[in-house]
C-alpha positions as CSV (number, residue, x, y, z in Angstrom):
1,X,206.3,225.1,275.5
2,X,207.7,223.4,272.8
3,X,207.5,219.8,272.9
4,X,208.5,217.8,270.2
5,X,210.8,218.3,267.1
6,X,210.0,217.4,263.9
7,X,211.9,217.1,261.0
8,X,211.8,215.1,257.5
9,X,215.1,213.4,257.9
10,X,216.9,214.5,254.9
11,X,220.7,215.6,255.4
12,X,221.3,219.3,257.0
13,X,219.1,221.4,258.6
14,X,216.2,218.7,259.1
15,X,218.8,215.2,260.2
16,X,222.2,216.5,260.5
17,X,221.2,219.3,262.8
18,X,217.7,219.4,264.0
19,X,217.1,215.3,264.9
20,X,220.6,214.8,265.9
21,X,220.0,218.2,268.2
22,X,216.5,216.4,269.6
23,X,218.1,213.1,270.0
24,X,221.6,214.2,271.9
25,X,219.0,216.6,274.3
26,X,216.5,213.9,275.0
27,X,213.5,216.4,273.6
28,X,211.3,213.9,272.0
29,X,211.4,214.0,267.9
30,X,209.8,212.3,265.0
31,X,207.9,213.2,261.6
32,X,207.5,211.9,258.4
33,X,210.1,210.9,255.8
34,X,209.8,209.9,252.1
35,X,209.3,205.9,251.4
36,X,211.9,203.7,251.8
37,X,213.8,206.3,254.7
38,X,215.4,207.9,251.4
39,X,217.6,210.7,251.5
40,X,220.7,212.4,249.5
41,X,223.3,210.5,251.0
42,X,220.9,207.2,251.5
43,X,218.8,205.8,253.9
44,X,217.6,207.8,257.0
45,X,219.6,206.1,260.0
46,X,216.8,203.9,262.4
47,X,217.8,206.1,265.5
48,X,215.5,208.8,264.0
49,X,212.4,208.0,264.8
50,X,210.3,209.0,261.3
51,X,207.5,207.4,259.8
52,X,207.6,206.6,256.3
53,X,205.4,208.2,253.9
54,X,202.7,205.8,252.8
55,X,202.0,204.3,249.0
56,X,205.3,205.5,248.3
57,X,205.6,209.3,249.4
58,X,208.2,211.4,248.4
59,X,210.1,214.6,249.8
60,X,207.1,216.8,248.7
61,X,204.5,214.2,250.4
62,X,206.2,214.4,253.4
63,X,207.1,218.1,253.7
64,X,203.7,218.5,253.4
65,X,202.8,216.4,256.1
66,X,205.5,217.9,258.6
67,X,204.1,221.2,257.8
68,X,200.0,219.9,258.3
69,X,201.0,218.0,261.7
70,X,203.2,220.4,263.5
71,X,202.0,224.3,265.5
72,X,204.6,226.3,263.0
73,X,207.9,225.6,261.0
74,X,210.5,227.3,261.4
75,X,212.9,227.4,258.0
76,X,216.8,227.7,258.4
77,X,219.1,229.0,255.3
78,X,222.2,230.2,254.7
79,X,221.0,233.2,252.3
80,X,217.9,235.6,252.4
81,X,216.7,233.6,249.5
82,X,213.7,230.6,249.8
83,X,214.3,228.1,247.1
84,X,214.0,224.3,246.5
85,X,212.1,222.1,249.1
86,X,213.0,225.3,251.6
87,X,210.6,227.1,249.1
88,X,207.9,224.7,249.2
89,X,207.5,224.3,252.9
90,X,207.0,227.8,252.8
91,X,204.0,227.7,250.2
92,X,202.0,224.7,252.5
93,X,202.7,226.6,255.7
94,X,200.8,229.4,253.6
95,X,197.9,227.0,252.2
96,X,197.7,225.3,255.8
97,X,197.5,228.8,257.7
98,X,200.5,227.2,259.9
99,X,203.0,229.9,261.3
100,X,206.4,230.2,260.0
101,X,209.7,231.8,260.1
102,X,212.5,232.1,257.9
103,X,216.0,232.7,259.5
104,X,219.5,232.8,258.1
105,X,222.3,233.9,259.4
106,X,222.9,237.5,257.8
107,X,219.3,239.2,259.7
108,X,219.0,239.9,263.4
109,X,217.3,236.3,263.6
110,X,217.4,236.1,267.8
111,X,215.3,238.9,267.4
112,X,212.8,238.1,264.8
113,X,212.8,234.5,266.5
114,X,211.8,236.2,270.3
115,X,209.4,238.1,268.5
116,X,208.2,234.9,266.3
117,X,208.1,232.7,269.5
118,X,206.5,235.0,271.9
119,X,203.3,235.2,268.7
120,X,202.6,232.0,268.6
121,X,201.5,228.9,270.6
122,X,204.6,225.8,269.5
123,X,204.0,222.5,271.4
124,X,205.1,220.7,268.0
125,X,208.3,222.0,266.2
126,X,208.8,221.5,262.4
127,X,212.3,221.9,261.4
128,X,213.3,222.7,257.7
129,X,215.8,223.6,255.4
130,X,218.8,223.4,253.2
131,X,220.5,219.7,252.7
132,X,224.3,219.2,253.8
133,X,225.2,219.4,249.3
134,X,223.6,222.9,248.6
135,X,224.8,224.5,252.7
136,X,227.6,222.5,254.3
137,X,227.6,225.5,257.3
138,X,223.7,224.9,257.8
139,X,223.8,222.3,260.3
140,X,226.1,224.7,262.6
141,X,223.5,227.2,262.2
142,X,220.3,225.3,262.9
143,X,222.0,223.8,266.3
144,X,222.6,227.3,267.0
145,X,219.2,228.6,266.3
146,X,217.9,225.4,268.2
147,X,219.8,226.2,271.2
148,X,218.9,229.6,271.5
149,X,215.2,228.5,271.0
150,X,216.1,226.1,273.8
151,X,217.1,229.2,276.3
152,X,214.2,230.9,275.3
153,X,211.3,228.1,275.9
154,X,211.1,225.6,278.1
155,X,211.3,222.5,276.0
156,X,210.2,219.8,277.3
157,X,212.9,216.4,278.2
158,X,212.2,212.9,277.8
159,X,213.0,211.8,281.3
């Protein structure tokens, strides 16, 4: 069952679509986020509930940190292709032994995400990917991929 979400709070896949999915669904969310709540278009709102990176952490600090605390990531694109920070999640979820799974919209992801879900053992959700700039339709598609992860786990409410 999954559990929590977490996410590193930068715009698109991991704010604009995965903690704004958590928070509007009541499943419980949090994670780490570079000092100073920093992101593309600013600072990382208060309503998501991140901790900041200590001594003055960046994005690579805390996407490794995401990756270390949660069960598996799951990595959303737009394109077959892994680059950037999208890329780098992917290498420490290799160095960490953590499950992941790269979906975009152009592969049968339900399937590979059934088949993905029904492997492994998620109580702790990280959420990655593009930002808004580089993949303006990403945050459609990770609420998407979210919500069909949603129908098939039982994820767990804050009540």
């Amino acid at each position: 069952m999954i559990e929590r979400v977490v996410s590193g709070g930068q715009t698109g896949a991991d704010r604009g679509a995965a903690l704004d999915w958590a928070l509007a669904r009541g499943v419980p969310h949090g994670g780490w986020c570079p000092a100073a709540r920093i992101a593309e278009d600013g600072t990382i709102p208060s309503q998501h509930q991140l901790t900041e990176m200590p001594n003055g952490g960046g994005y690579c600090q805390r996407t490794k940190a995401n990756v270390r605390n949660a069960d598996a990531t799951l990595l959303l694109s737009v394109a077959p292709e892994r680059t950037g920070g999208s890329r780098q999640t992917m290498i420490f979820a290799r160095q960490l032994a953590k499950p992941w799974l790269h979906l975009h919209p152009g592969m049968d992801w339900r399937s590979a995400l059934r088949t993905w879900i029904d492997a492994n053992s998620i109580a702790t959700l990280n959420v990655a990917g593009l930002r808004a700039s580089s993949a303006p339709a990403i945050d459609s598609f990770t609420v998407e991929v979210l919500d069909v992860l949603a129908q098939m786990t039982a994820m767990a409410c804050a009540e």
